[in-house]
N, C-alpha and C positions, 0 to 999 in steps of 0.2 A: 504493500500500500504506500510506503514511503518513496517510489518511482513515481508514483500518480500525482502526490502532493506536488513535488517539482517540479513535474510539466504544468499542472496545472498554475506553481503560484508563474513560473516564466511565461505561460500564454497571458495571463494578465497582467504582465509587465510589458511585455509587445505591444498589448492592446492599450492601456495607458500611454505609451511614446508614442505608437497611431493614431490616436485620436488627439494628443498634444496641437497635431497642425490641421484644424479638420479645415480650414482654410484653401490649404495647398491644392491645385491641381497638374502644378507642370513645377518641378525643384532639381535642376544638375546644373553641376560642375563641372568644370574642365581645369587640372592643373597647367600650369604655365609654368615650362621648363626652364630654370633660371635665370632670365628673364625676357621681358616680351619683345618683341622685335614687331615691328611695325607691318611687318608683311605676315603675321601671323595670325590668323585671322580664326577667330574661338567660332565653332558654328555648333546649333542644336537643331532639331528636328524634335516638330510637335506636331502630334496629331489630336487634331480637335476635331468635336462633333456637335458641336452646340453653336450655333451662326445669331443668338436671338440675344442672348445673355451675356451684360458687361464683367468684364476682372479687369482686374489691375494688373500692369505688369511690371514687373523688376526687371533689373542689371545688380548681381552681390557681386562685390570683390574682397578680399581677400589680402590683407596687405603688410608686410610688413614693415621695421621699423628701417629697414634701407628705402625706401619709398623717399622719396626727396622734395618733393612739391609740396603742395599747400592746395593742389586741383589736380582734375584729371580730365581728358577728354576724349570723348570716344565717340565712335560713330557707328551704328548699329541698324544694320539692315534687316528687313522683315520682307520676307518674299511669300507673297500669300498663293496658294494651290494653284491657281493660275499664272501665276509668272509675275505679278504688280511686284512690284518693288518700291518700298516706305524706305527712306532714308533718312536718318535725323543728325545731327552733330550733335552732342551732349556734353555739356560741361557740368563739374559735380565736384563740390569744397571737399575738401583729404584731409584736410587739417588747419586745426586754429592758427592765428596769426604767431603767435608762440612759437607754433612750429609742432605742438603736441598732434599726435595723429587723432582723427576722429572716427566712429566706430568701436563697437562692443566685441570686449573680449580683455582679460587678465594677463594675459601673457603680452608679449612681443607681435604676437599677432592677432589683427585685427578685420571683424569682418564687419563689411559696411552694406546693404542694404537701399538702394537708389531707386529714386520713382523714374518711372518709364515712360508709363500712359497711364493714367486713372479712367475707370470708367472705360477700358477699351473693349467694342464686341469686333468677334472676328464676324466677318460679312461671308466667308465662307466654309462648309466643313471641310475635313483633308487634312493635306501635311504642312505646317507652313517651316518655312526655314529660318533661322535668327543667327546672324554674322554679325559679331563683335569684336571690332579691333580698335587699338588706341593709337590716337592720334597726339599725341604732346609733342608741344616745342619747348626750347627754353624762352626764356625773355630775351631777345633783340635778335636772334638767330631766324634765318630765314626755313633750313632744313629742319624736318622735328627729329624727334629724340626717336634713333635707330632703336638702341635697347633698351625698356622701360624697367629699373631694377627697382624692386619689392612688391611687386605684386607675385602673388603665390597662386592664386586662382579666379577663376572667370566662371559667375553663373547666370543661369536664366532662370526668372520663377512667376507663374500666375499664379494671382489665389484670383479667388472670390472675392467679392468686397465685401468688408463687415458691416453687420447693420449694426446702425445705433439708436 
């Protein structure tokens, strides 16, 4: 009987960490091998079924404390089941004027959490595609920054919107 006990108490410790994000519908990452290079271009594949109902979307990063800006910019493509192609530039604050990174997390590494699109519905079902690569210059330089160091990871995440 003492086999049964322990599956049973870890089935309800899955099922608590499961339902922690009941939010989530689309949550990956991609590591970024030491560090990002500007032709590197993070992509995910989502397949949606729901064309009626808005989410929210995300861009996480992942950052550590070699990260040297104070911003970051990126430009992120969404290529919807038909071929359209949404292109945005996105700039997004890294860190206070101090210089302290911004983003939660106790250690050295810190993960940040960026609005995308509030309130977005996909107009179609299918696969859509999301290419994310960063675009950083320094200040007065015309070429941007070939290798982006301390970023660690690259992700893509819908929820739901929460009601309030």
């Amino acid at each position: 009987m003492l086999p049964n006990k322990r599956v049973l108490f870890f089935l309800v410790i899955a099922l608590v960490f499961a339902s922690c994000d009941s939010n989530r519908i689309f949550d990956e990452y991609q590591s970024v091998p030491n560090t990002w290079n500007r032709e590197n271009v993070i992509r995910f594949n989502v397949n949606l079924t729901d064309s009626i109902q808005p989410y929210n979307l995300f861009v996480n990063l992942r950052n550590t404390n070699a990260y040297k800006f104070n911003n970051i910019f990126l430009i992120v493509e969404m290529v919807n089941p038909n071929g359209k192609i949404q292109k945005d530039t996105l700039e997004y604050k890294m860190a206070e004027p101090s210089g302290k990174l911004l983003g939660t997390g106790y250690t050295d590494i810190k993960e940040n959490k960026l609005w995308y699109k509030e309130g977005f519905v996909f107009n179609e079902t299918g696969e859509y595609k999301v290419n994310i690569h960063q675009a950083m210059r320094e200040r007065g330089k015309v070429n941007g920054v070939i290798n982006l160091d301390g970023i660690t990871d690259v992700g893509f995440r819908i929820e739901n919107p929460k009601i309030k």
